[in-house]
MIDOSE-1310 file (N, C-alpha, C; in nm, 2 decimals, decimal comma, always signed):
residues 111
xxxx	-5,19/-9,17/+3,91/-5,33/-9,12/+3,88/-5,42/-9,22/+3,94; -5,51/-9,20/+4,02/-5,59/-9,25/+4,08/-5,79/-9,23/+4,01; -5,78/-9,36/+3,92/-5,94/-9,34/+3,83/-6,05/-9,42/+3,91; -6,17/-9,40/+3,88/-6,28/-9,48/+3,96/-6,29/-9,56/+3,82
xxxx	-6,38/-9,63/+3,85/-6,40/-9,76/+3,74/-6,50/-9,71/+3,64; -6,48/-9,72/+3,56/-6,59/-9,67/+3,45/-6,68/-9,76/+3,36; -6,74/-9,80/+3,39/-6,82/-9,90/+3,27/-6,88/-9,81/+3,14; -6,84/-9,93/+3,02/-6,80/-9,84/+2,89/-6,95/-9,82/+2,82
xxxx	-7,08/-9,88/+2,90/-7,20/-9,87/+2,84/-7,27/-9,73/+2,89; -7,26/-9,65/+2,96/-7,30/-9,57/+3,00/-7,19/-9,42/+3,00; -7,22/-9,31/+3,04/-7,14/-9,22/+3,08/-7,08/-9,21/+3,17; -6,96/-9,16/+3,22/-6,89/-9,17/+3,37/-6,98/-9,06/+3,47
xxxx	-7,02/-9,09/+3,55/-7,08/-9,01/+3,61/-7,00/-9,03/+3,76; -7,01/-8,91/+3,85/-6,91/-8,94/+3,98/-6,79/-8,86/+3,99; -6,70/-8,87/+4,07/-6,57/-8,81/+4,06/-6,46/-8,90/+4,03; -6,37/-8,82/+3,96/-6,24/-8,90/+3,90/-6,15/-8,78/+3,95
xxxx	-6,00/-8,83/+4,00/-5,90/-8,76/+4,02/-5,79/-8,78/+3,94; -5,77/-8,64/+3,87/-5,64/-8,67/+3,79/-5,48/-8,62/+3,79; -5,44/-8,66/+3,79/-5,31/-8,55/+3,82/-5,26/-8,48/+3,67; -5,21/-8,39/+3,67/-5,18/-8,32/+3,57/-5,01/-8,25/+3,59
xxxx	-4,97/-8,25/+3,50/-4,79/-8,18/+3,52/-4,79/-8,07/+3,42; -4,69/-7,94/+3,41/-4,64/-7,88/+3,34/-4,49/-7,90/+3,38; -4,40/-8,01/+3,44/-4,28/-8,07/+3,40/-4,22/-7,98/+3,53; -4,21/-7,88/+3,62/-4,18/-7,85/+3,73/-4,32/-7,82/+3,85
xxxx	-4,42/-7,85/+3,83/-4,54/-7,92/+3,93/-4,60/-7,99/+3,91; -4,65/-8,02/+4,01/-4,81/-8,16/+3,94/-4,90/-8,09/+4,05; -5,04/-8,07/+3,96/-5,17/-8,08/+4,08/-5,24/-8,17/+4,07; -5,36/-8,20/+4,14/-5,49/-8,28/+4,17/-5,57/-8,23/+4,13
xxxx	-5,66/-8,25/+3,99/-5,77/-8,20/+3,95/-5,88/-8,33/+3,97; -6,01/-8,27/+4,04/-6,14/-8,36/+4,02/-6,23/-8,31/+3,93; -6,27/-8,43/+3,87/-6,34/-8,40/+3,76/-6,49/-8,48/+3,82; -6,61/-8,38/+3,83/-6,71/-8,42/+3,87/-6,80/-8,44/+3,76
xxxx	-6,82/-8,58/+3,68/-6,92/-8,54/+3,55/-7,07/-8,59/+3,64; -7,15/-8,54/+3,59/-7,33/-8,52/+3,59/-7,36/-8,53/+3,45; -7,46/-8,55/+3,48/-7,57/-8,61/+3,36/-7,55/-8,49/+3,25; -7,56/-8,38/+3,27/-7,51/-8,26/+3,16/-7,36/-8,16/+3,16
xxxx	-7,34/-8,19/+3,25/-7,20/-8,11/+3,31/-7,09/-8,19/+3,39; -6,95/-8,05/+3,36/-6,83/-8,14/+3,41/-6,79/-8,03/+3,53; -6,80/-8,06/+3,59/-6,69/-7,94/+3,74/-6,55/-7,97/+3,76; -6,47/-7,87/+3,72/-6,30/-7,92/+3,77/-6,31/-7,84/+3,90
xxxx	-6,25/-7,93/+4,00/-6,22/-7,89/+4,12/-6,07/-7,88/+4,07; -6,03/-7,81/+4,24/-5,90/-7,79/+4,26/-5,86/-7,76/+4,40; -5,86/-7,85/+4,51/-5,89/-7,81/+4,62/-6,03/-7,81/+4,62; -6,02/-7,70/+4,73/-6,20/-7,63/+4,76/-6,26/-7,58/+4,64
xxxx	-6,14/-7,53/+4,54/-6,22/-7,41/+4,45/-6,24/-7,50/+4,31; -6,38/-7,41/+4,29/-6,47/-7,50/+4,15/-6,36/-7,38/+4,02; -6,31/-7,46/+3,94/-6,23/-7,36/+3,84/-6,30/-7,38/+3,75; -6,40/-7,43/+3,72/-6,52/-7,49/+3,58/-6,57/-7,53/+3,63
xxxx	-6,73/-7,51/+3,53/-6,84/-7,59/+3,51/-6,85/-7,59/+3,39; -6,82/-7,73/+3,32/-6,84/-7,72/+3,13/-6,95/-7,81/+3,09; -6,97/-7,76/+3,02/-7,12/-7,87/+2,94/-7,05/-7,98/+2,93; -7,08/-8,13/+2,92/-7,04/-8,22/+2,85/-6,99/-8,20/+2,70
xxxx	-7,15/-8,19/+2,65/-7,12/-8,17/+2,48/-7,03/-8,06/+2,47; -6,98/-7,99/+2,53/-6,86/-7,91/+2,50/-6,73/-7,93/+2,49; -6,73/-7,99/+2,60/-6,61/-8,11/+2,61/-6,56/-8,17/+2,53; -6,68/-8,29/+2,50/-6,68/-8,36/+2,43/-6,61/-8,32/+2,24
xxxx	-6,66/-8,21/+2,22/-6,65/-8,19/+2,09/-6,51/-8,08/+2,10; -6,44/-8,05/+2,24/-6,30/-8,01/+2,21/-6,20/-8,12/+2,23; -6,28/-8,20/+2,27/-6,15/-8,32/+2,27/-6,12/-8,38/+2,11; -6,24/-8,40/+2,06/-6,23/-8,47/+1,89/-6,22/-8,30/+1,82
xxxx	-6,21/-8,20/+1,85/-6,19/-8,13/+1,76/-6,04/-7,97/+1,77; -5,97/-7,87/+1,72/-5,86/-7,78/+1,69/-5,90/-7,69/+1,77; -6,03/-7,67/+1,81/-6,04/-7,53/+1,87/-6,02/-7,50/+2,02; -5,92/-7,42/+2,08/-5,96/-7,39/+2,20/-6,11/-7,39/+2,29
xxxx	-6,13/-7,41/+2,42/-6,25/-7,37/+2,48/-6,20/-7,31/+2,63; -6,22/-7,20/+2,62/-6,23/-7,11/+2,72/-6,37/-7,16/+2,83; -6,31/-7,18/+2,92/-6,47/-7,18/+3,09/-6,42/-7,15/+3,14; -6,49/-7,05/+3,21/-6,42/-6,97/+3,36/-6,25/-7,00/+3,38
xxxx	-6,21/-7,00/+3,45/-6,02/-7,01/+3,47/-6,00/-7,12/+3,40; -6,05/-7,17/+3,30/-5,97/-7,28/+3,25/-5,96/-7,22/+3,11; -5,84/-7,28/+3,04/-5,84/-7,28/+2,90/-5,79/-7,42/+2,84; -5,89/-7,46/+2,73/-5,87/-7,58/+2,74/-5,85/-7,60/+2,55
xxxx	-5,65/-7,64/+2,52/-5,62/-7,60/+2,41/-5,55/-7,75/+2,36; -5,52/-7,73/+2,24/-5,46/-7,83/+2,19/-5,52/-7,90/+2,01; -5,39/-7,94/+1,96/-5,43/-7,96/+1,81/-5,40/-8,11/+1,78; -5,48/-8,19/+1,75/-5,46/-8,34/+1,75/-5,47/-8,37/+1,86
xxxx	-5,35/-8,47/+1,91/-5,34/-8,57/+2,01/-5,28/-8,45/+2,09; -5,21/-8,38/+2,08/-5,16/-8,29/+2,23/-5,26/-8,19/+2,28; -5,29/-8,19/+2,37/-5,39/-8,14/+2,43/-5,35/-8,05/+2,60; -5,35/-7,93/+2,58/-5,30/-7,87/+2,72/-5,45/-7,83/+2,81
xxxx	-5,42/-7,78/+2,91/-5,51/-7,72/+3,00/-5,43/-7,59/+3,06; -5,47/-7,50/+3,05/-5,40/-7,34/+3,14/-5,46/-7,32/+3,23; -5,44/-7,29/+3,33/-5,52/-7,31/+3,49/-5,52/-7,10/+3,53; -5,59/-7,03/+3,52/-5,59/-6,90/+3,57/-5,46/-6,82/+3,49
xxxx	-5,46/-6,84/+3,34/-5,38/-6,81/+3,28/-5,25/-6,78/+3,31; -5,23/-6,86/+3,38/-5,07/-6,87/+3,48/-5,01/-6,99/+3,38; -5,07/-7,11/+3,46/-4,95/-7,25/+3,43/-5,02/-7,33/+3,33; -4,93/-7,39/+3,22/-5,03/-7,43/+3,11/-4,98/-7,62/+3,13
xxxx	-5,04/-7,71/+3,17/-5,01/-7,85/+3,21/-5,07/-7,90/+3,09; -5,00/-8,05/+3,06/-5,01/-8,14/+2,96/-5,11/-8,25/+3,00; -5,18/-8,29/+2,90/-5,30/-8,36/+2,96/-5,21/-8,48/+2,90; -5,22/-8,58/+2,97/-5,16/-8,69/+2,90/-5,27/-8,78/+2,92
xxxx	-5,24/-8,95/+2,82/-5,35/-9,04/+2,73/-5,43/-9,08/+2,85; -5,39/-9,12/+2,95/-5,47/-9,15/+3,04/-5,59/-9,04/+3,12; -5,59/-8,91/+3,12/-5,63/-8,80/+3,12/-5,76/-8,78/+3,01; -5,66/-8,82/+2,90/-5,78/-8,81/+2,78/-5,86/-8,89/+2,73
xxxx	-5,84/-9,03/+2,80/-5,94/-9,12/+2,82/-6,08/-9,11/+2,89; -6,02/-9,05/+3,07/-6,11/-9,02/+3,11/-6,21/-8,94/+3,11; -6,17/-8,78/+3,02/-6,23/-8,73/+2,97/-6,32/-8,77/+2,85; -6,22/-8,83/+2,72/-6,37/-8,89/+2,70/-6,48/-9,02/+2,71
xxxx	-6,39/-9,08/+2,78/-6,56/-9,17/+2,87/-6,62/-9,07/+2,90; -6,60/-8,96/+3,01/-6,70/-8,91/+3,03/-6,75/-8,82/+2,98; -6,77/-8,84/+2,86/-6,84/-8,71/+2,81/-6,95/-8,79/+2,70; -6,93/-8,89/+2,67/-6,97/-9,01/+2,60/-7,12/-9,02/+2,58
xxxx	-7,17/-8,95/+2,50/-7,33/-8,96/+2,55/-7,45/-9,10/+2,57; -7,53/-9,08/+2,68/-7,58/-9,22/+2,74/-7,65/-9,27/+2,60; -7,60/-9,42/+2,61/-7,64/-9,53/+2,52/-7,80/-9,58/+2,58; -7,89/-9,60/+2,46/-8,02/-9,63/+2,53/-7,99/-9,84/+2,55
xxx	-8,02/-9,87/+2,62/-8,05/-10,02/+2,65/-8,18/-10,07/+2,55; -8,17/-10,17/+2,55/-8,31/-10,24/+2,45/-8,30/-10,41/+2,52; -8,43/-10,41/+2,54/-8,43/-10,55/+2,60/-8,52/-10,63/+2,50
């Protein structure tokens, strides 16, 4: 897996590449976070655009979240991703890290 550096006082903003398995493939998903939004690439093609705060609150929480060709499931610590309701891949810890740094909402500074 190949991560950019993330400093832990702010949000990840930028691209991160992750790799993902369902145990007979692996792909390359980029994860583009912005200041309110996440884009999963895949290749050329945008498979999502999810709010942060959406994100954010399916990773600490039971419920599915459906975005465009993604489905994004899991109860506790296991957490899957379904890609065009074909192949369903396992997000593993390092995966779920980077997700949530980046979804982290910006800390204000005080001087």
């Amino acid at each position: 897996m190949v991560v950019s550096r993330v400093e832990s006082s702010a949000p990840a903003t930028g691209r991160f590449e992750v790799l993902i398995s369902d145990g007979a493939s692996v792909i390359v998903l980029d994860l583009v976070f912005r200041s309110e939004d996440v884009t999963v690439w895949l290749g050329h093609r945008t498979l999502a655009v999810i709010a942060r705060d959406a994100l954010a609150a399916w990773i600490d929480g039971e419920d599915d979240l459906v975005v465009d060709d993604l489905v994004w499931a899991g109860q506790g610590t296991r957490k899957t991703l379904t890609v065009d309701g074909n192949r369903t891949y396992v997000l593993d810890a390092e995966t779920l890290v980077i997700l949530r740094l980046g979804t982290q909402p910006a800390q204000s500074k005080r001087h």
